[in-house]
C-alpha positions as CSV (number, residue, x, y, z in Angstrom):
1,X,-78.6,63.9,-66.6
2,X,-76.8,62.5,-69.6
3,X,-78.9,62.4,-72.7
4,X,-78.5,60.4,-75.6
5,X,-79.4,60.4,-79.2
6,X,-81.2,57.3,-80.7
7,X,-82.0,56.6,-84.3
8,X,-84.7,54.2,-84.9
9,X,-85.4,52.3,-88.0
10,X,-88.4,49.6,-87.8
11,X,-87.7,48.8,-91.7
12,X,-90.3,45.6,-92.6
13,X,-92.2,43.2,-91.7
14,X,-92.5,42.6,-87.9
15,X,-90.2,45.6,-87.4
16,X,-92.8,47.2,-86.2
17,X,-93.8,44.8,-83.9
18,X,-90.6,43.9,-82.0
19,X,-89.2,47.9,-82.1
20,X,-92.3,48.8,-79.9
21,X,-91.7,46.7,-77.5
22,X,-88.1,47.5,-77.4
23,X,-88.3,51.0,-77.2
24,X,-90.8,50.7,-74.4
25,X,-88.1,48.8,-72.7
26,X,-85.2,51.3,-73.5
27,X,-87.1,54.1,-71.9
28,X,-88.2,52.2,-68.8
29,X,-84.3,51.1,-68.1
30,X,-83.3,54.6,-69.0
31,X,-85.6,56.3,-66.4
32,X,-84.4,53.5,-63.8
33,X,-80.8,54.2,-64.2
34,X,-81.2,58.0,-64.6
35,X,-80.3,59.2,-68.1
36,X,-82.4,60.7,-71.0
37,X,-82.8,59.1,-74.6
38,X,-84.0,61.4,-77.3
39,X,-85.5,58.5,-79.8
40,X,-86.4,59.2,-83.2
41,X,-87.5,57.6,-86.1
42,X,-86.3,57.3,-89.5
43,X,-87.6,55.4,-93.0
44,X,-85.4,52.5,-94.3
45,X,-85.8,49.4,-96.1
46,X,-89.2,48.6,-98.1
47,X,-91.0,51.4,-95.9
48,X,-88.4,54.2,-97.6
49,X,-88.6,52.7,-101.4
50,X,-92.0,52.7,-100.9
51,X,-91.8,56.5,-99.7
52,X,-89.2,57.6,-101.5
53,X,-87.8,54.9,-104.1
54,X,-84.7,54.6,-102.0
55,X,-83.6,52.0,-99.4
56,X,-81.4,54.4,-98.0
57,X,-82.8,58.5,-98.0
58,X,-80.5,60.8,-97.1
59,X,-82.7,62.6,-94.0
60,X,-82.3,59.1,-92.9
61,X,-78.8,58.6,-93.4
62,X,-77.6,62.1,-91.8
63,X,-80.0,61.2,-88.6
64,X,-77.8,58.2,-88.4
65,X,-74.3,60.0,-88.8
66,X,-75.8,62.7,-86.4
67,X,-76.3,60.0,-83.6
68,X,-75.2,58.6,-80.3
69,X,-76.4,54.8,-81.6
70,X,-79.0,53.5,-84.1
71,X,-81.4,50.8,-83.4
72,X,-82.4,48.6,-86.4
73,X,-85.3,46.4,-86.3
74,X,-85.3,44.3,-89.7
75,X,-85.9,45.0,-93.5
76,X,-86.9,42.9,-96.4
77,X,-89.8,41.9,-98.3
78,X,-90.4,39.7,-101.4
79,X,-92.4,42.2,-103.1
80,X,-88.9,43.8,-103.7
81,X,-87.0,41.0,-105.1
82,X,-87.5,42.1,-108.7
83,X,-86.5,45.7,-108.1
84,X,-83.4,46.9,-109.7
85,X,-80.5,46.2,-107.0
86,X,-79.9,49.6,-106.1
87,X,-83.8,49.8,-105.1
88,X,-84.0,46.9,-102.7
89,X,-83.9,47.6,-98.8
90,X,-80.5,45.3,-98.6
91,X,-79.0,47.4,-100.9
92,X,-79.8,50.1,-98.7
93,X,-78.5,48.3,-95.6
94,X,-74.8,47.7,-97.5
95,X,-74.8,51.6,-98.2
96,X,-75.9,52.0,-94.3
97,X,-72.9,50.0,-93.1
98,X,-70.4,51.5,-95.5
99,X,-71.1,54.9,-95.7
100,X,-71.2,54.9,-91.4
101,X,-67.9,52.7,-91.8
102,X,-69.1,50.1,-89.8
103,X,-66.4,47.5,-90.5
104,X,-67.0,44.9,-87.3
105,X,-69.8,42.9,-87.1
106,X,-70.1,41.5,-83.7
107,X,-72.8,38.5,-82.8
108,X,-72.7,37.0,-79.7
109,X,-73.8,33.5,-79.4
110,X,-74.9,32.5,-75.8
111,X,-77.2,29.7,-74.4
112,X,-79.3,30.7,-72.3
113,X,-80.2,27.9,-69.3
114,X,-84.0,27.8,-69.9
115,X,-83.6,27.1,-73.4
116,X,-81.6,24.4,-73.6
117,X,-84.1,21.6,-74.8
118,X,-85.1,24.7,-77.7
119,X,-81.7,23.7,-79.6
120,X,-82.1,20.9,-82.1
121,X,-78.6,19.5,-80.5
122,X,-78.7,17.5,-77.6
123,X,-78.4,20.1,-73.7
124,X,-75.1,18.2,-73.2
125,X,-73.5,19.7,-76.3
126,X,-74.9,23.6,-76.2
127,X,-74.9,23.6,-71.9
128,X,-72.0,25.8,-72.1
129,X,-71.8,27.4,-75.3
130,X,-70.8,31.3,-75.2
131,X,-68.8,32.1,-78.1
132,X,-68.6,35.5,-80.4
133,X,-68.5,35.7,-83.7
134,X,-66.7,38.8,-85.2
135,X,-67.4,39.1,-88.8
136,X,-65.5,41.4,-91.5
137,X,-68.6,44.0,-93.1
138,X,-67.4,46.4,-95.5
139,X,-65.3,44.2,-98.0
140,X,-65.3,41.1,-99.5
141,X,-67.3,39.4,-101.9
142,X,-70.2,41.5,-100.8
143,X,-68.8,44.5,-102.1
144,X,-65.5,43.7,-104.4
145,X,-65.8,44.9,-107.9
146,X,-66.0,44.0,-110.7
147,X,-69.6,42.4,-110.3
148,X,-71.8,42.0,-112.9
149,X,-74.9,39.9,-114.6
150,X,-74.3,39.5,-118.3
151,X,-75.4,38.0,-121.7
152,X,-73.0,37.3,-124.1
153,X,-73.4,35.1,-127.1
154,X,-77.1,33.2,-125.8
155,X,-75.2,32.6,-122.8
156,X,-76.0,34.1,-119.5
157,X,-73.3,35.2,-117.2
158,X,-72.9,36.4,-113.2
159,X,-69.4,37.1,-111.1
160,X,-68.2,38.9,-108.0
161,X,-65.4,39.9,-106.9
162,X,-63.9,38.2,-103.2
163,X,-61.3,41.0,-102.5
164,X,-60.0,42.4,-99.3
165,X,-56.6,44.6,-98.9
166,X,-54.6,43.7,-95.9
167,X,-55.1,47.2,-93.5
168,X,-58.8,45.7,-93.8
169,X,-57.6,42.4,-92.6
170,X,-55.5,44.3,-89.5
171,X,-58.3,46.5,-88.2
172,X,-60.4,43.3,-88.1
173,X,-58.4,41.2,-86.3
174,X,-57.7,43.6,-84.2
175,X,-60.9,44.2,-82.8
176,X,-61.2,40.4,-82.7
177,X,-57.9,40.1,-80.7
178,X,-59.1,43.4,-78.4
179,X,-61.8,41.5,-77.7
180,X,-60.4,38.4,-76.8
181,X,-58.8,39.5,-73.8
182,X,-61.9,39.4,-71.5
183,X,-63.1,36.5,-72.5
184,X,-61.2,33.2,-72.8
185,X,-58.4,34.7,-74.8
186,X,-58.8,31.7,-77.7
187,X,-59.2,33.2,-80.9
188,X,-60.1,31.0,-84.0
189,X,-59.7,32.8,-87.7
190,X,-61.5,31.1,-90.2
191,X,-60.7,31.2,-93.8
192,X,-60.6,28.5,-96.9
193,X,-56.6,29.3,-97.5
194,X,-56.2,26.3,-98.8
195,X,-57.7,27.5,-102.2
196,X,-58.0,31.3,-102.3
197,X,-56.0,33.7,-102.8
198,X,-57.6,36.5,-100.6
199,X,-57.9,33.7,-97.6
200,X,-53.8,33.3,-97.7
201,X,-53.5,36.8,-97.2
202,X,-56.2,36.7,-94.4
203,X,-54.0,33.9,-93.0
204,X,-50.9,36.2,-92.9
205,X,-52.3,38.7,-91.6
206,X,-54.2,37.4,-89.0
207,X,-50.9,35.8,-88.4
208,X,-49.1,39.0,-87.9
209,X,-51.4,40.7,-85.9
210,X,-51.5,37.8,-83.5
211,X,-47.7,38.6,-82.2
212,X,-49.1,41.7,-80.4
213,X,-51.3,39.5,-78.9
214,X,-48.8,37.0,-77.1
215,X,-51.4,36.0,-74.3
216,X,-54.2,34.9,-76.9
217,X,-53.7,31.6,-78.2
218,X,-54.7,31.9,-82.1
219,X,-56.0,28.8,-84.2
220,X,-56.8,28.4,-87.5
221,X,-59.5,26.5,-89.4
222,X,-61.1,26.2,-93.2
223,X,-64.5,27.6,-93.3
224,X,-66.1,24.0,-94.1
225,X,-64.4,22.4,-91.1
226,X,-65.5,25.5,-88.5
227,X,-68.9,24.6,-90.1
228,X,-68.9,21.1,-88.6
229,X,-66.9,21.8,-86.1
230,X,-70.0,24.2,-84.5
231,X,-72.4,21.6,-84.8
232,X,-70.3,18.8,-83.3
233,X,-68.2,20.5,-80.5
234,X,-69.5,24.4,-80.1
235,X,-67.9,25.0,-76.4
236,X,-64.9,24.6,-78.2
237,X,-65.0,28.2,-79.4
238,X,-64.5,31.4,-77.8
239,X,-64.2,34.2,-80.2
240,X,-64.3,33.6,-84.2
241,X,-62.7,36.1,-86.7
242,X,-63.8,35.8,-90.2
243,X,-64.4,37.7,-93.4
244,X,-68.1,38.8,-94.7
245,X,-69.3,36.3,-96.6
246,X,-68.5,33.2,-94.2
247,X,-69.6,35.0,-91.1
248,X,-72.9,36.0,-92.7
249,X,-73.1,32.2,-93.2
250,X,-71.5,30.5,-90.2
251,X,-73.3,33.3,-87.4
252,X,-76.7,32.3,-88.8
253,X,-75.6,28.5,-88.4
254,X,-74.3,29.5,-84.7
255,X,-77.9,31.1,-84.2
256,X,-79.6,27.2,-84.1
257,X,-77.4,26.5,-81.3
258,X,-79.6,28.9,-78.6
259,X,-83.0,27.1,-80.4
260,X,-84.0,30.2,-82.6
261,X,-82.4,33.0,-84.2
262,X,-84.8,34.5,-83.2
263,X,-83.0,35.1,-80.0
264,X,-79.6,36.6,-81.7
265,X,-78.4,40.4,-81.4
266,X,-75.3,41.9,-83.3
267,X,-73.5,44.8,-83.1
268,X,-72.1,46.5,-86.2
269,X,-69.2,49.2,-85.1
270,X,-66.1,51.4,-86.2
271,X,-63.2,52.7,-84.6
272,X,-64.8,56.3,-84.0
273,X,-68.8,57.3,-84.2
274,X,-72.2,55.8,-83.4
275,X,-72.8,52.1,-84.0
276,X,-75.7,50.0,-85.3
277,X,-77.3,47.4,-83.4
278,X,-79.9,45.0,-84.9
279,X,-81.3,41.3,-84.3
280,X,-79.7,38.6,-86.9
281,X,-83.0,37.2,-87.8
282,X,-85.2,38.8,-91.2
283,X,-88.5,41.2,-91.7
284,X,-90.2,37.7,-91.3
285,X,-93.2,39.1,-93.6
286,X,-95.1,35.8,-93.6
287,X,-95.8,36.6,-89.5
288,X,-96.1,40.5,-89.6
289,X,-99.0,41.8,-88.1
290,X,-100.1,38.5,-86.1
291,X,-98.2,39.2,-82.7
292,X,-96.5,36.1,-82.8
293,X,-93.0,37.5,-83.9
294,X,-90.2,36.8,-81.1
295,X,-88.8,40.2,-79.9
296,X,-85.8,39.0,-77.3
297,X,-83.5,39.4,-80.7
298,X,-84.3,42.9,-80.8
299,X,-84.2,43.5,-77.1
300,X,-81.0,41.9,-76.6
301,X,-79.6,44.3,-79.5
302,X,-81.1,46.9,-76.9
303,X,-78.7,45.6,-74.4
304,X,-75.7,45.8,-76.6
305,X,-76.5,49.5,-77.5
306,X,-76.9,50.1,-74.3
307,X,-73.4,48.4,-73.2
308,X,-71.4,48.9,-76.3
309,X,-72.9,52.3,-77.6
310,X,-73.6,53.9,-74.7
311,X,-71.1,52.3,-71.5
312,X,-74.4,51.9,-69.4
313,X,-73.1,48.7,-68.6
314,X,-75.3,48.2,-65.6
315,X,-78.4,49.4,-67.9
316,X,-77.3,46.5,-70.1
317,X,-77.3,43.5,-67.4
318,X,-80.4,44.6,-66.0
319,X,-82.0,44.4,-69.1
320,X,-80.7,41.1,-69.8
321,X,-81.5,39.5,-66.2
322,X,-85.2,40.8,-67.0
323,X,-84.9,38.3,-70.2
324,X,-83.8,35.9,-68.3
325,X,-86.4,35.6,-65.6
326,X,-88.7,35.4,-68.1
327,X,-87.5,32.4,-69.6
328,X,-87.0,30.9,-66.3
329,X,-90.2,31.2,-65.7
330,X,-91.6,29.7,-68.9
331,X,-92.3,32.2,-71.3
332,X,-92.3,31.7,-74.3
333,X,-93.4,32.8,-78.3
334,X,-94.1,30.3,-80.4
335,X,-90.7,29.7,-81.7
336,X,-89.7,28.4,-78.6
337,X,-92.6,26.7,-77.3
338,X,-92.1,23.4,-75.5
339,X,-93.5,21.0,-73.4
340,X,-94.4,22.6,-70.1
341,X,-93.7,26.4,-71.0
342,X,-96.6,29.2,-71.6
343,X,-97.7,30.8,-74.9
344,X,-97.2,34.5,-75.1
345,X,-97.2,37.0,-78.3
346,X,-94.6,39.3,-78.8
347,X,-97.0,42.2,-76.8
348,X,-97.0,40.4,-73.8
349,X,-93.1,38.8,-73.9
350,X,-92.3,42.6,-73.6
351,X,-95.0,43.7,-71.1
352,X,-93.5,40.3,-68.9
353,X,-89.9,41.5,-69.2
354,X,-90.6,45.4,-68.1
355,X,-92.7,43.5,-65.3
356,X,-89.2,41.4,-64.3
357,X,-87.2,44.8,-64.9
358,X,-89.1,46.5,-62.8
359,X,-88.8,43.9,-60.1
360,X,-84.7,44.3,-60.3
């Protein structure tokens, strides 16, 4: 029996919440399809400052490096936002993602059938939505230097740095390209070329990359326009290269289009070693503790460490059917709730999808 390693970090907020019902759910798939997870659990976020006065503690860290996949529920609290930067929990998760070299952010964006009047657009628009957005995570402005908060002469100053070197810009598009070729092999690159530097030589080298891709048809488009362009024709997309900061900005955009982010996974990999999975959405503190929280986000990000980290593909579609009979049959927690559907808390969403999973 194959046995895998599994790093757990609930961070914040309704981490708690939406990790237990996920990890119930891993072991249940894991005993139907006959292999053995070895879960543990590590400190990070608020949970490790408060612990340890670090976002990121090395025991945590190594666990991470040491492992087949980690599983990240959500981090964040405003009781942190006057800490020094270095001592807030999304410092810790840039040091997370660069010190595992997890360059490729990957966040599917699929509408799911029984959700369709949950969108704010109108069902004829989203029907067939079922694109992927593949977002740059170690550079950019997010981590270019210099950086800096200053005062100088009564007058208060902040920059950062937008910087990216073209290998960076390869191994990207690369993995968007890879990806591309099964799905619907169209590949948009989004940049603002047009006035930055750093986008024109995104441009070229997305350009470049693309001639070892002859069968993928490659378009380009300025971040502004690819934001209105999701909102008024989002079927038009299939897979969507861009750097850090615009995909952090146009993936949480995309996330409206299935009726809540809280129904969004991603995937953050490298080229070689374990991968972190996490739901798009926030530590939510303002619901924590109420059983209210959504936890299809987090159990979705399940599914693609089970598919992505671990190749138990059929794991993964199980897992991801039992979702979806749910939601055909009208479940639903409050931040989906329509007309016509039920009222369940995040407990009981999990306890009805192990009841579908264990019906496959």
């Amino acid at each position: 029996m194959t046995n895998y390693r599994i790093v757990v970090l609930p961070g914040d907020g309704i981490g708690d919440e939406i990790t237990h019902v996920t990890v119930d759910l891993l072991r249940a798939i894991s005993s139907k399809h006959k292999f053995k997870l070895d879960i543990s659990y590590e400190d990070f976020g608020g949970s490790a400052i408060d612990k340890y006065n670090d976002p990121l503690p090395i025991k945590t860290l190594n666990s991470c490096k040491a492992s087949d996949a980690v599983l990240l529920a959500a981090i964040g609290s405003p009781k942190y936002d006057n800490n020094p930067r270095d001592q807030r929990p999304e410092s810790g998760l840039l040091r997370l993602r660069s010190e595992m070299e997890l360059f490729a952010n990957l966040r599917p964006v699929k509408t799911r059938h029984a959700l369709l009047e949950a969108s704010s657009l109108k069902p004829e628009y989203i029907k067939d939505v079922d694109l992927l957005v593949v977002r740059e995570l170690t550079g950019g402005i997010y981590f270019g230097k210099p950086k800096a908060k200053v005062n100088t002469d009564n007058i208060s100053r902040a920059f950062n740095t937008m910087v990216y070197s073209d290998y960076e810009i390869n191994r990207i598009a690369q993995i968007a390209f890879e990806l591309c070729k099964n799905r619907r092999k169209l590949l948009c690159s989004v940049d603002k070329a047009n006035v930055l530097e750093v986008s024109q030589l995104w441009r070229e080298c997305v350009n470049s990359v693309s001639k070892e891709y002859p069968d993928i048809t490659l378009s380009h488009q300025y971040v502004d326009n690819a934001a209105m362009q999701l909102i008024r024709k989002p079927d038009q997309f299939d897979v969507i290269l861009t750097s850090n900061l615009f995909g952090d900005i146009l993936s949480d955009e995309a996330a409206m289009l299935t009726g809540s982010i809280g129904m969004l996974p991603s995937a953050s990999i490298n080229l070689d070693g374990p991968g972190l999975f996490e739901p798009v959405h926030g530590s939510a503190p303002d619901i924590a503790g109420q059983d209210i929280a959504n936890p299809i986000a987090m159990i979705l990000s399940a599914s693609m460490l089970l598919r992505i980290g671990l190749q138990e593909i059929k794991a993964a579609d199980d897992l991801e059917k039992a979702v979806d009979m749910v939601l055909t049959d009208g479940y639903r927690t409050p931040d989906l709730l329509s007309i016509n559907t039920k009222k369940v808390g995040c407990k009981e969403m999990g306890n009805k999808i192990l009841q579908s999973l264990n019906e496959i």
